[in-house]
C-alpha positions in Angstrom: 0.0 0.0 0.0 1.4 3.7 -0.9 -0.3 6.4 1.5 -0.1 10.0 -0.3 -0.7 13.0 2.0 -1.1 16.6 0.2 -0.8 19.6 1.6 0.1 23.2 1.0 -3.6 24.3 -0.7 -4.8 27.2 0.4 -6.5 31.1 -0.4 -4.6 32.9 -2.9 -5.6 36.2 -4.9 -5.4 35.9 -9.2 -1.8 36.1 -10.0 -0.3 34.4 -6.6 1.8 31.4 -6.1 1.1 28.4 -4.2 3.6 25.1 -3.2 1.4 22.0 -2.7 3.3 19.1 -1.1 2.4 15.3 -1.5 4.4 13.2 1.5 4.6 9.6 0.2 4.5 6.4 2.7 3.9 3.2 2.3 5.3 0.6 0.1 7.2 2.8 -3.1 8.9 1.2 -5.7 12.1 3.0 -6.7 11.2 4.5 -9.8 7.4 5.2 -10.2 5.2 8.0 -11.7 4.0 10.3 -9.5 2.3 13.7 -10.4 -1.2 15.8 -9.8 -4.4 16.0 -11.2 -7.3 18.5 -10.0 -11.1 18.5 -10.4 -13.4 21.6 -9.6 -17.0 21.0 -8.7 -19.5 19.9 -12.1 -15.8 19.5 -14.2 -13.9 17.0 -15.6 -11.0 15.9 -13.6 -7.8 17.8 -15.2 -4.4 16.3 -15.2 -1.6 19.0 -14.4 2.0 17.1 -14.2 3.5 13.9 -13.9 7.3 13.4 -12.9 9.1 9.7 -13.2 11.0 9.2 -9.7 13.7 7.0 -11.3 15.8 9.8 -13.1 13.4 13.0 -12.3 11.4 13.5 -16.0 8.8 16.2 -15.8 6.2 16.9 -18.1 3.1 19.2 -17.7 -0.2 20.0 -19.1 -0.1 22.4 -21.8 -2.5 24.6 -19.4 0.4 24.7 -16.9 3.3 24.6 -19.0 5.4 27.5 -17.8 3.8 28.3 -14.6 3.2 25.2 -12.9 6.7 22.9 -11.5 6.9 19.7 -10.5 9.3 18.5 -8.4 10.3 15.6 -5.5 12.7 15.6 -3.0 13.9 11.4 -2.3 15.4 12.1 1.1 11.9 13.4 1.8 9.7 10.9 0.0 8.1 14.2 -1.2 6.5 15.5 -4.2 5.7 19.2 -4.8 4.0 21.4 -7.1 4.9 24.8 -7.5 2.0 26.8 -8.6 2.2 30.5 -9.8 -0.2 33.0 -11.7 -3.0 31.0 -10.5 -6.0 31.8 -11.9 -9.4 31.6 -10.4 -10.7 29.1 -12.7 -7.7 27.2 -11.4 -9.9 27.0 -7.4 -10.4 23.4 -7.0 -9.5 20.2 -5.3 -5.3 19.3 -5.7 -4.8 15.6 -6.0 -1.5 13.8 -5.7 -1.4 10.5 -7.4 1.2 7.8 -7.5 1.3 4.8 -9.9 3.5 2.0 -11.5 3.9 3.6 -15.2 7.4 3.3 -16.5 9.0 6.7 -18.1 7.6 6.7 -21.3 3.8 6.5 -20.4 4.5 8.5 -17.1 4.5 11.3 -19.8 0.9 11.1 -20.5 -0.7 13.4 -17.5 -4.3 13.1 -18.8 -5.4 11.2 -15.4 -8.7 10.2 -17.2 -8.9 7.0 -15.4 -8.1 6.9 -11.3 -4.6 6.1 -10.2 -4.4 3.5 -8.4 -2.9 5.9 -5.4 -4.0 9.0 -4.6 -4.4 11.4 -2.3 -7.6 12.9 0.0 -6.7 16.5 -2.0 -6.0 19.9 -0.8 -8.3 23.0 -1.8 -7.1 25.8 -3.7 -9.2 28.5 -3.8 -8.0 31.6 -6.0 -9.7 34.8 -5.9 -10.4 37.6 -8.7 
């Protein structure tokens, strides 16, 4: 079992910067694809980034591309994602997910069907 804990969500005014972190326990293999999705109320759920533990590939949603980092920290058995220039049709539900993909699919970060980790979510609300 692989226990994912997110925090870090939070208020933020339209143009701010948020750091969401995703504390990993559990069973972890050591390379796996870990990365964050987010669904609002009434919406799809969107995938944002996906990063491959074994040798640290990132790749990102092109909605995110350029504002939005991924990283992880292995000492920590931590994920993050740097938000900035949020966006209040960004205010939703932040989910960190964790799954068994090897490098070349972990570049895929659609999320259209469940991981089979993830977390409870933390809420990011951004104001206008």
């Amino acid at each position: 079992q692989v226990q994912l804990v997110e925090s870090g969500g939070g208020s933020v005014q339209a143009g701010g910067s948020l750091k969401l972190s995703c504390a990993v326990s559990g069973y972890t293999a050591r390379s796996a694809c870990m990365g964050w999705f987010r669904q609002a109320p009434g919406k799809e759920r969107e995938g944002l980034a996906t990063i491959y533990t074994g040798d640290g590939t990132t790749n990102y949603a092109d909605s995110v591309k350029g504002r939005f980092t991924i990283s992880r920290d292995r000492a920590k058995n931590t994920v993050y994602l740097e938000m900035n220039s949020l966006k209040p049709e960004e205010s939703a539900m932040y989910y960190c997910a964790y799954d068994f993909r090897w490098r070349r699919d972990c570049a895929s970060v659609a999320y259209t069907i469940l991981p089979p980790y993830a977390g409870q979510g933390t809420r990011v609300t951004v104001s206008s």
